[in-house]
C-alpha positions as CSV (number, residue, x, y, z in Angstrom):
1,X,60.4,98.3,85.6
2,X,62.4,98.6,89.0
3,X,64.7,101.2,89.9
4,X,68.7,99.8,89.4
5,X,70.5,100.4,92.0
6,X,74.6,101.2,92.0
7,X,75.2,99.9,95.1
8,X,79.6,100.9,94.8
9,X,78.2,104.2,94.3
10,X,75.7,104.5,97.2
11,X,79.3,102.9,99.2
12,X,81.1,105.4,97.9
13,X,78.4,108.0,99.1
14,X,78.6,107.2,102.7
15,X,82.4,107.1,102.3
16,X,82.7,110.6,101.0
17,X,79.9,111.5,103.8
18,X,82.0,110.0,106.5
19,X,85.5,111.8,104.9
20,X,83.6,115.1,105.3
21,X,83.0,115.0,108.9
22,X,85.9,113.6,110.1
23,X,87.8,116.6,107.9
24,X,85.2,119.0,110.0
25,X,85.4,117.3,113.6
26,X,87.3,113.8,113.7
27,X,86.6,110.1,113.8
28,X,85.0,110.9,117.2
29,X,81.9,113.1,114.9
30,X,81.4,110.3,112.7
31,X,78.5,108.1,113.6
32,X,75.7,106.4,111.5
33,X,72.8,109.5,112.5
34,X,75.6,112.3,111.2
35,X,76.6,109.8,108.3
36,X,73.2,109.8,107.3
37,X,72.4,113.2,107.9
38,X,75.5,114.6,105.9
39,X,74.4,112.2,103.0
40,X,71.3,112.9,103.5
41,X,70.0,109.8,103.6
42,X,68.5,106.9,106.5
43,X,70.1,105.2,108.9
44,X,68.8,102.4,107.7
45,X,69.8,102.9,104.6
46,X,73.5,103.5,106.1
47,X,73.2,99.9,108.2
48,X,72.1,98.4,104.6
49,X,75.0,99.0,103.3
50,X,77.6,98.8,106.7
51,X,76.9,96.4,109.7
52,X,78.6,98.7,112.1
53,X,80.7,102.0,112.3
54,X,83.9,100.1,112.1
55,X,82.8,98.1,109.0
56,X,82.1,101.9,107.8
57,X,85.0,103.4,108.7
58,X,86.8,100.3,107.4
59,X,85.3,100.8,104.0
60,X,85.8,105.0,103.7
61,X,89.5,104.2,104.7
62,X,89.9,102.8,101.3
63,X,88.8,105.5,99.4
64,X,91.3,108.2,100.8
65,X,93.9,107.9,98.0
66,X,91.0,109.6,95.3
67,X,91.6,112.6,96.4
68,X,95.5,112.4,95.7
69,X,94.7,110.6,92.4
70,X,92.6,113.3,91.4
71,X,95.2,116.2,91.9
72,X,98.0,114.5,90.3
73,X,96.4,113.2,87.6
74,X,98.2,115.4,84.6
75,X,98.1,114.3,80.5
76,X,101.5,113.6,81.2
77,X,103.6,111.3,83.7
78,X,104.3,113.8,86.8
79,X,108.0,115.0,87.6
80,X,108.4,113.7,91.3
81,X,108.4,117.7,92.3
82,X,104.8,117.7,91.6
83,X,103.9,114.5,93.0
84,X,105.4,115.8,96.1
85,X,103.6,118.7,95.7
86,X,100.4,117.4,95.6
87,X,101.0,115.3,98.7
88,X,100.6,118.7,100.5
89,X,97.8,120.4,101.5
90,X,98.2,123.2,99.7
91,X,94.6,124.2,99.0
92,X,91.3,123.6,101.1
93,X,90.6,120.1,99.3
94,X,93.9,118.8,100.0
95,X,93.7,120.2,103.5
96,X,90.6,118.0,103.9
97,X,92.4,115.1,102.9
98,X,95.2,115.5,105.1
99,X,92.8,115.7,107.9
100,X,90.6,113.0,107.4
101,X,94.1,110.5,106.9
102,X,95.6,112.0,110.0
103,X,92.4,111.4,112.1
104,X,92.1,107.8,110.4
105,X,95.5,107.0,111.1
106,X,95.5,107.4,114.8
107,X,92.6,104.3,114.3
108,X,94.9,102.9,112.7
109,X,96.8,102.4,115.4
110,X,94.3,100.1,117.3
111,X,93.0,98.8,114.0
112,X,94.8,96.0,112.4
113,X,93.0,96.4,108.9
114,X,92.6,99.8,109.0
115,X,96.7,99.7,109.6
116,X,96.7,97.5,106.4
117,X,95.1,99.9,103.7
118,X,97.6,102.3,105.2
119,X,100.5,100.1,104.3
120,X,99.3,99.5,101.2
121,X,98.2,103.1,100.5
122,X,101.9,103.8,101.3
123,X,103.7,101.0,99.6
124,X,102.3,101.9,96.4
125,X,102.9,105.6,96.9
126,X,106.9,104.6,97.9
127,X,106.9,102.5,94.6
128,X,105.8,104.8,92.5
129,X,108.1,107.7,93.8
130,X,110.9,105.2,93.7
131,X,110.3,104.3,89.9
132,X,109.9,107.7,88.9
133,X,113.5,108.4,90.8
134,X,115.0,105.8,89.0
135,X,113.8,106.7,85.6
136,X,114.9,110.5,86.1
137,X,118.4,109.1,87.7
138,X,119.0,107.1,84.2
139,X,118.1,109.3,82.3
140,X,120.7,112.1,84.0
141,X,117.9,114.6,85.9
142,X,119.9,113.3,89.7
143,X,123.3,112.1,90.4
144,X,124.2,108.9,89.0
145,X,124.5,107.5,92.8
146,X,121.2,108.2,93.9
147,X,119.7,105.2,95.9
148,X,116.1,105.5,94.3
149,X,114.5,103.2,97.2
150,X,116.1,105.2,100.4
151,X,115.6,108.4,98.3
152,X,111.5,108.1,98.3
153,X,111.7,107.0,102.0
154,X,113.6,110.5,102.9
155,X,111.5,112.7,100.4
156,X,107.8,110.6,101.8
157,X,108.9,111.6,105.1
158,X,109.8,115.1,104.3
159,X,106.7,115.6,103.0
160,X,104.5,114.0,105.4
161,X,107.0,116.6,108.3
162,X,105.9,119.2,105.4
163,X,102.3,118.3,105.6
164,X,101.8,118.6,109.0
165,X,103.6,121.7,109.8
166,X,101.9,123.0,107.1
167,X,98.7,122.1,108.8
168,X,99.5,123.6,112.1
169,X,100.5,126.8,110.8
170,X,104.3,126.9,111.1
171,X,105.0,126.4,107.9
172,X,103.6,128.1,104.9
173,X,102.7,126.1,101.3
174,X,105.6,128.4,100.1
175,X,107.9,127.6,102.9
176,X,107.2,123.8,102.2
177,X,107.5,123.7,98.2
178,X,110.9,125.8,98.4
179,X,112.4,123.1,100.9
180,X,111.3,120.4,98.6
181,X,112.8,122.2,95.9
182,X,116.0,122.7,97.9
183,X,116.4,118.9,98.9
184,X,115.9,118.4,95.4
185,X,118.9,120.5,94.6
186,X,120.9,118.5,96.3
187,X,120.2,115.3,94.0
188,X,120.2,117.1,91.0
189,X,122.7,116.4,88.6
């Protein structure tokens, strides 16, 4: 009987090998030999499933939200603290991610669809942040005039500042999470 083959998951096998170098050393590492290699599989067997490096790097670009998913998935709905939280790298898996969305979103800016899964990526992010700030705002947690939809603009942007001083060294996780928690002071009711 022949072998079935999950072809998502071999996609999503290259994609995880492509998020691994470019954490390590960039877009600029990532080509279909060090692909392979780091998957540890052909290069053929990469071009079966990707025509080109762009269709590649097209592909792992939608897969960079799993890692976020994954540390803010909780029993219970997250408090918009810990969502912003987790958008932090705080830890050395989260510091990956950050990495590997910094370095694809300088491609971004020369790749139209690339551009897109970041809009998208960050449009449901901004939703969701604004719908959990709404639901905490009725039911008395911030001040009754909080404008949930400027409010998750200011707090994304906070923590993407966060995020990358973090990264460079000139903030510390603690430093970050306590001015989170102190612009969230200033909403609380």
């Amino acid at each position: 009987m022949p072998k079935r083959v999950d072809h998502e998951h071999r996609r999503q096998q290259i994609a995880a090998a492509v998020r691994r170098i470019a954490a390590d050393r960039g877009l600029e590492g990532v080509s279909l030999n060090e692909v392979a290699a780091e998957a540890g599989i052909s290069k053929g067997f990469v071009q079966h499933y990707f025509a080109s490096r762009d269709d590649m790097l097209r592909f792992a670009t939608t897969t960079l939200r799993s890692g976020l998913e994954e540390r803010i998935a909780t029993p219970s709905e997250p408090h918009v603290r810990e969502l912003l939280i987790a958008l932090l790298p705080l830890d050395e898996a989260a510091r990956d991610d950050a990495l590997v969305a910094n370095a694809f979103l300088m491609r971004a800016l020369k790749d139209p669809e690339i551009a897109g899964h970041f809009r998208t990526g960050h449009g449901r992010l901004r939703d969701a942040v604004t719908a959990m700030l709404a639901a905490a705002r009725d039911d008395g947690e911030f001040v009754a005039t909080l404008d949930p939809v400027s409010e998750a603009a200011l707090l994304l942007a906070l923590v993407s500042g966060l995020g990358d001083a973090v990264l460079l060294g000139y903030q510390t996780g603690e430093e970050a999470i306590a001015l989170i928690d102190l612009h969230l002071s200033r909403i609380t009711a």
